[in-house]
KESEFI-392816 format. One record per residue: residue in one letter; x, y negated, z of N, C-alpha, C in turn. Coordinates in Angstrom, 1 decimal. Example, Ala and Ser with C-alpha at 12.3 -4.5 7.8 and 13.67 -1.06 7.14 Angstrom:
REM residues 2
+------+--------+--------+--------+--------+--------+--------+--------+--------+--------+
! code !     nX !     nY !     nZ !    caX !    caY !    caZ !     cX !     cY !     cZ !
+------+--------+--------+--------+--------+--------+--------+--------+--------+--------+
!    A !   13.2 !    5.7 !    7.8 !   12.3 !    4.5 !    7.8 !   13.2 !    3.3 !    7.8 !
!    S !   12.8 !    2.2 !    7.1 !   13.7 !    1.1 !    7.1 !   12.9 !    0.0 !    7.9 !
+------+--------+--------+--------+--------+--------+--------+--------+--------+--------+
REM end
This chain:
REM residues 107
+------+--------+--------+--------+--------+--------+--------+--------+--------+--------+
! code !     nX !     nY !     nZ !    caX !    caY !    caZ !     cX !     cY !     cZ !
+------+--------+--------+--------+--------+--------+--------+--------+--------+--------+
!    X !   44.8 ! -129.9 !  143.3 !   44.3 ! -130.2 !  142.0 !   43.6 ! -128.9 !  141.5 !
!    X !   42.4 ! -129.2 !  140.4 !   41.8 ! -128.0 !  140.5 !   41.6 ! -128.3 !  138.8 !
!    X !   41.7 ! -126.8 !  138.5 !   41.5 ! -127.6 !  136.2 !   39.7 ! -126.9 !  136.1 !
!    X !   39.0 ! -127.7 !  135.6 !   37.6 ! -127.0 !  135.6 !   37.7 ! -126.5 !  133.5 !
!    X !   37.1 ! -125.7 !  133.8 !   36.6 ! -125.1 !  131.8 !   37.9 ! -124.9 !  131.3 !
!    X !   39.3 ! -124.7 !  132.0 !   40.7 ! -124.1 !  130.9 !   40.5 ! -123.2 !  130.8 !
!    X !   39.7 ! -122.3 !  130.8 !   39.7 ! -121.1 !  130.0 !   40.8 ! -119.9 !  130.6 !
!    X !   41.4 ! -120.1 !  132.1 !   42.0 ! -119.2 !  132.6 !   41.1 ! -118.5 !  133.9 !
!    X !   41.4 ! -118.4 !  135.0 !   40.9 ! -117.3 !  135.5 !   41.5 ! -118.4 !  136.9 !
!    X !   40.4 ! -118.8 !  137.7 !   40.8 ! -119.8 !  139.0 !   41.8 ! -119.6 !  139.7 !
!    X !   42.4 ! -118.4 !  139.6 !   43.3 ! -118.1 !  140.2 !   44.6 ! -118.2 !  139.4 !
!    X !   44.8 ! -118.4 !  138.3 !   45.8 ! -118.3 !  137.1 !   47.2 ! -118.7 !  138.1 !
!    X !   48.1 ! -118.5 !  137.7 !   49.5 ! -118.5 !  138.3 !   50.5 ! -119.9 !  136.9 !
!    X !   50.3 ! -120.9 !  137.5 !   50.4 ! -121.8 !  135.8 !   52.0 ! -121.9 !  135.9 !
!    X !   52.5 ! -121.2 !  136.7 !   54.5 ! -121.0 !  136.3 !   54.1 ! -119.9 !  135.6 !
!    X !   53.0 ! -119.0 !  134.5 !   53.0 ! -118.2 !  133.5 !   52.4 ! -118.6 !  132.2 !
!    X !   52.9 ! -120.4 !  132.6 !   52.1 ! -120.7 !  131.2 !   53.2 ! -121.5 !  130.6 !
!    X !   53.5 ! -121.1 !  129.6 !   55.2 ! -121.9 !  128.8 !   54.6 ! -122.2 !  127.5 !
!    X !   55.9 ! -122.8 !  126.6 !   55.4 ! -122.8 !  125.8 !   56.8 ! -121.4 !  124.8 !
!    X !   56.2 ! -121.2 !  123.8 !   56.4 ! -120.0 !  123.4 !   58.2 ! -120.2 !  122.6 !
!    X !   58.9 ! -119.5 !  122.6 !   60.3 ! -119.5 !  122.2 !   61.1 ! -118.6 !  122.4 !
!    X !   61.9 ! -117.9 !  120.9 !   62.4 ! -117.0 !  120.7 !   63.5 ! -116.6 !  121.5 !
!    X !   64.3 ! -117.8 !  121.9 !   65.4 ! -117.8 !  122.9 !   65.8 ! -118.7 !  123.8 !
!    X !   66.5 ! -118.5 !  124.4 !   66.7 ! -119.8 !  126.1 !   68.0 ! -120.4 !  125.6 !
!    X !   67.7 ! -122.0 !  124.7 !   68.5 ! -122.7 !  124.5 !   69.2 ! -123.4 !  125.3 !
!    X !   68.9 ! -123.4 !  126.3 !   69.6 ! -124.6 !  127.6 !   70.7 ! -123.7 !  128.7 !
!    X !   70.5 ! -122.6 !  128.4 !   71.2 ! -121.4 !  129.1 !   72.4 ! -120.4 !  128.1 !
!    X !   73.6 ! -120.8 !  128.7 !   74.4 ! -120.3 !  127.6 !   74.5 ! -119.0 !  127.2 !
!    X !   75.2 ! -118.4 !  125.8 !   74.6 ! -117.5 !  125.0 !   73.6 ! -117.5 !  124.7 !
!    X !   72.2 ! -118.3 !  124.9 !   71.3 ! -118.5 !  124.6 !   70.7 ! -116.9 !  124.6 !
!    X !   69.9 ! -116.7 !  125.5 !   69.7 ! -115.1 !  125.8 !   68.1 ! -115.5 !  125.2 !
!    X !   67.9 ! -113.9 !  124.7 !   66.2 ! -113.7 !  124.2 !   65.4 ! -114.0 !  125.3 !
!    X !   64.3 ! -114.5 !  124.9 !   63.2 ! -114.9 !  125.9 !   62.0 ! -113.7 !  125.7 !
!    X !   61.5 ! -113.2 !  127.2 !   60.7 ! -112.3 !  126.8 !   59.3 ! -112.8 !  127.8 !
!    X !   58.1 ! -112.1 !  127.3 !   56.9 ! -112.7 !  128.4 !   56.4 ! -111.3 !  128.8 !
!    X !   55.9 ! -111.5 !  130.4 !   55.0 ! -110.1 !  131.0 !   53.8 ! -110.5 !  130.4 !
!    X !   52.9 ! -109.2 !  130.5 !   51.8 ! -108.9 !  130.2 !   50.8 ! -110.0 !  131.1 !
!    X !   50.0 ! -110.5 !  130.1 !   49.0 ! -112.1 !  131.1 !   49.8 ! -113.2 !  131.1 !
!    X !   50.8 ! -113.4 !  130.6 !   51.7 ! -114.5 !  130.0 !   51.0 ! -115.6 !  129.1 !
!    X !   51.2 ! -116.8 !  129.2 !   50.5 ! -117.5 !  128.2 !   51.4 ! -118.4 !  127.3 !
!    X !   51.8 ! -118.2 !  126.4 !   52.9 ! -119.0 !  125.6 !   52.2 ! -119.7 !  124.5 !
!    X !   52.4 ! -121.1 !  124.5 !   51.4 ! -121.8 !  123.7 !   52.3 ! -122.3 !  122.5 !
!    X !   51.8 ! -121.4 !  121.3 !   53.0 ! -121.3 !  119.9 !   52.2 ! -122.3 !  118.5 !
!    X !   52.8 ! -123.6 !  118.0 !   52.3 ! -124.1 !  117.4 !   50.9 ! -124.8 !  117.9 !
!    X !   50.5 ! -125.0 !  119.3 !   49.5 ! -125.9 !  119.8 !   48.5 ! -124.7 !  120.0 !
!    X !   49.0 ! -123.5 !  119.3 !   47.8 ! -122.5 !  120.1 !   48.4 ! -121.7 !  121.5 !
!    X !   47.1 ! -121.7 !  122.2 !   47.5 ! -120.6 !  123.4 !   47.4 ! -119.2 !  122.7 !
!    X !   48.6 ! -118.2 !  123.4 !   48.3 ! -116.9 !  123.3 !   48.3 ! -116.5 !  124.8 !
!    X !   47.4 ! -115.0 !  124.3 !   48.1 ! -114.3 !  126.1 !   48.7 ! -113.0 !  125.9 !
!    X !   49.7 ! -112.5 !  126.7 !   50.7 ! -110.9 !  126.3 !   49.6 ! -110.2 !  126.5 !
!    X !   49.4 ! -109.3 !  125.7 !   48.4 ! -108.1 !  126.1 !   49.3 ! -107.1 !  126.1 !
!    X !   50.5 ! -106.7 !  126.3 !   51.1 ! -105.7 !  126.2 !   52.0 ! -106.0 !  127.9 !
!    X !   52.8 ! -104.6 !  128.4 !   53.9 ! -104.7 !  129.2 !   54.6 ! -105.8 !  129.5 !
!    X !   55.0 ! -106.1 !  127.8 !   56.5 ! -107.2 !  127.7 !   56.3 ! -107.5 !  126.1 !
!    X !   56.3 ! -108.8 !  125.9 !   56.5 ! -109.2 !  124.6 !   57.4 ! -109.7 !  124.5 !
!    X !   58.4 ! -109.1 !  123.8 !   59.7 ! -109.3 !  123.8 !   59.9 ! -110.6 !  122.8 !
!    X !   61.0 ! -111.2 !  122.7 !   61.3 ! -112.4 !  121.6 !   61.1 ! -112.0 !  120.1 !
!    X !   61.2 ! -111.2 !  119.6 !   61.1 ! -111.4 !  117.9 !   59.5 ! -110.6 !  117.8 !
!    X !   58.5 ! -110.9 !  118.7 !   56.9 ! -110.8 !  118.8 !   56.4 ! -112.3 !  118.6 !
!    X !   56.6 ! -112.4 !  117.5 !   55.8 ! -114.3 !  117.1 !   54.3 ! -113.9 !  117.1 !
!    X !   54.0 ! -115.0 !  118.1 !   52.6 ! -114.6 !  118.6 !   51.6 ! -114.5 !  117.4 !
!    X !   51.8 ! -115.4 !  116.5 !   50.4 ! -115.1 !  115.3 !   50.6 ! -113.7 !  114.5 !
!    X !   52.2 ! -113.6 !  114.0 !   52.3 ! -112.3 !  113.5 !   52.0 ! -110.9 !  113.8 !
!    X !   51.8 ! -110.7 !  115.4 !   51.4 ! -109.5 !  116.5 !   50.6 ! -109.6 !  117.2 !
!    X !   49.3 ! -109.5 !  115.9 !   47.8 ! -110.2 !  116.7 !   47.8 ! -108.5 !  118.2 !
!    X !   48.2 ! -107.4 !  118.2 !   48.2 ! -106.4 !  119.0 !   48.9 ! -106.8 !  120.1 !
!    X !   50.3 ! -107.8 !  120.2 !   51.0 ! -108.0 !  121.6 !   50.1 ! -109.2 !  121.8 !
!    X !   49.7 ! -110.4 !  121.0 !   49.3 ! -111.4 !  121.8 !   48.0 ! -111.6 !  121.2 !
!    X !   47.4 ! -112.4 !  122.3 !   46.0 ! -112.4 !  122.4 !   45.5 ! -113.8 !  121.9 !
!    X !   44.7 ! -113.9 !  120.5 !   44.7 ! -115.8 !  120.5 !   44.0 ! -115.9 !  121.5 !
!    X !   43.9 ! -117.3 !  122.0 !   43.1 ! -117.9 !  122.6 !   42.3 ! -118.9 !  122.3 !
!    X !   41.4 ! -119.5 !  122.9 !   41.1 ! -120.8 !  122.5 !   41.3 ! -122.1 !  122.9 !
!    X !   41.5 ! -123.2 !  121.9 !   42.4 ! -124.3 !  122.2 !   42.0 ! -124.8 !  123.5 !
!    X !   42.8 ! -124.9 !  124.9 !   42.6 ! -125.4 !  125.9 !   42.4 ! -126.8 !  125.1 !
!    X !   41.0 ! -127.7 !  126.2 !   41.2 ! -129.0 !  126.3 !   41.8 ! -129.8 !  126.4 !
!    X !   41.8 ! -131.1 !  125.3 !   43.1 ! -131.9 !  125.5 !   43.1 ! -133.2 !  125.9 !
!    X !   42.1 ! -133.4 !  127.4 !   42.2 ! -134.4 !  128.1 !   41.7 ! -134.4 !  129.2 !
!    X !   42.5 ! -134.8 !  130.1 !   42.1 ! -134.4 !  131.7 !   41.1 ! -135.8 !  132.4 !
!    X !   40.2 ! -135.2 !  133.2 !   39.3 ! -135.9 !  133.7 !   39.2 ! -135.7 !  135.0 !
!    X !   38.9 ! -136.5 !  136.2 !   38.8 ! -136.6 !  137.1 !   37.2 ! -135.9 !  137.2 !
!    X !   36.9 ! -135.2 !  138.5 !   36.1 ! -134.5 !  139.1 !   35.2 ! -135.9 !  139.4 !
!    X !   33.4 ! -136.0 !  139.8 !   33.0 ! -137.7 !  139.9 !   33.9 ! -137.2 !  141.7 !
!    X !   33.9 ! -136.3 !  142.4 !   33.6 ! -136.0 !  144.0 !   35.5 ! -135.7 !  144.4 !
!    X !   36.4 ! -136.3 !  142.9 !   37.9 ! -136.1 !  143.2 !   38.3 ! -136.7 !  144.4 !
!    X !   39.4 ! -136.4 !  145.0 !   39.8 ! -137.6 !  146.0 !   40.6 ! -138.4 !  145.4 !
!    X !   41.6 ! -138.0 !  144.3 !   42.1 ! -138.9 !  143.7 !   41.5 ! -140.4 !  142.6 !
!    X !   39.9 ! -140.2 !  142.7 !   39.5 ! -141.4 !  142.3 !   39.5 ! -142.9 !  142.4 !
!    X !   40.2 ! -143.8 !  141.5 !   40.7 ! -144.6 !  141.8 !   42.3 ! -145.1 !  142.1 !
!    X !   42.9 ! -143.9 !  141.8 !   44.3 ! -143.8 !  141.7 !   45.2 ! -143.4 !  140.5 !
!    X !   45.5 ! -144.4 !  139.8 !   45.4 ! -143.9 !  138.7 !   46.4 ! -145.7 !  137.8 !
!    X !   46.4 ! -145.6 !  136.2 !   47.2 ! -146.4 !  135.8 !   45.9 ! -147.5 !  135.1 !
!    X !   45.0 ! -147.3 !  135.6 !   44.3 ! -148.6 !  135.3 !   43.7 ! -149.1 !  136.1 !
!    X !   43.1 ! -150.4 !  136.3 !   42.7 ! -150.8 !  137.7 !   41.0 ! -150.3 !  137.3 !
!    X !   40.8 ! -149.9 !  139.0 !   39.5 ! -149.5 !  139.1 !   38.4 ! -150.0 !  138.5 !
!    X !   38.5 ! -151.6 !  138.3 !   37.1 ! -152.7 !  137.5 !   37.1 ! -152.1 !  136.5 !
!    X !   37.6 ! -151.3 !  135.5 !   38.3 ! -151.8 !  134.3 !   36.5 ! -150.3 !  133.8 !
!    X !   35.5 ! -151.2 !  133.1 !   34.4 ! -150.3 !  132.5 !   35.2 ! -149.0 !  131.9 !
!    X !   34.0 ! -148.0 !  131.8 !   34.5 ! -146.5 !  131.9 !   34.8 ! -147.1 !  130.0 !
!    X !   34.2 ! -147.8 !  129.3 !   33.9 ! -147.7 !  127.7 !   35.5 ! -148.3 !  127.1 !
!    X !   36.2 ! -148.9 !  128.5 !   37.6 ! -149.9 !  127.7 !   38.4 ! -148.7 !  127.5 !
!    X !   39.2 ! -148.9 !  126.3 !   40.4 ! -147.7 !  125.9 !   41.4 ! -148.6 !  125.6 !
!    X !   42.4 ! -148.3 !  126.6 !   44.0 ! -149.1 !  126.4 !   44.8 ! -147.9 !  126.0 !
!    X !   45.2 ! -148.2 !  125.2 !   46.7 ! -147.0 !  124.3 !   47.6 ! -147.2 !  125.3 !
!    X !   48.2 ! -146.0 !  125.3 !   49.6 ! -145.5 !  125.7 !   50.3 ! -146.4 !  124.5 !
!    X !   51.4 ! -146.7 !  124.6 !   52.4 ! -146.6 !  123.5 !   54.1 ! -146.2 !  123.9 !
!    X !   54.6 ! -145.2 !  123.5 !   55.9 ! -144.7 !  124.1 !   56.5 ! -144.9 !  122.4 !
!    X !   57.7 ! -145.6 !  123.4 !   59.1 ! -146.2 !  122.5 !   60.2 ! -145.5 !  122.6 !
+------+--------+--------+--------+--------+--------+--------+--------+--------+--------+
REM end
């Protein structure tokens, strides 16, 4: 799979892209969460990126415009490449014109 226009670098390593939080709730003691430098922790629907060593947990990304870097809002809908090989695989049947929109709906 390949992401075109995300705004990272082709090579991006995307087990460095979380989303942003003070502490590791699922892990007992709940230990502080910290990010390396080029980290991307996406806080309130924005991306940031670490510009520092280590952004430690009480570094809230909007508050420490110096540790983290805003970004701009990644795209919020994925599209198939026309030359994908995955074309045609997918949760609607192929016939179905590009113009029809069927909703999701989760219960």
């Amino acid at each position: 799979m390949e992401f075109v226009d995300f705004e990272v670098a082709a090579d991006f390593d995307y087990n460095r892209l979380a989303f942003w939080t003070e502490k590791a709730t699922v892990v007992p003691k709940e230990p502080p969460v910290s990010y390396e430098q080029d980290d991307i922790a996406i806080y309130a629907g924005v991306p940031y990126r670490c510009q520092i060593a280590v952004c430690a947990s009480g570094l809230v990304p909007p508050d420490n415009p110096t540790a983290w870097q805003k970004l701009p809002p990644f795209p919020d809908d994925m599209l198939l490449a026309p030359d994908s090989a995955y074309t045609g695989i997918g949760l609607l049947p192929t016939d179905v014109p590009e113009t029809v929109f069927l909703p999701l709906i989760i219960r």
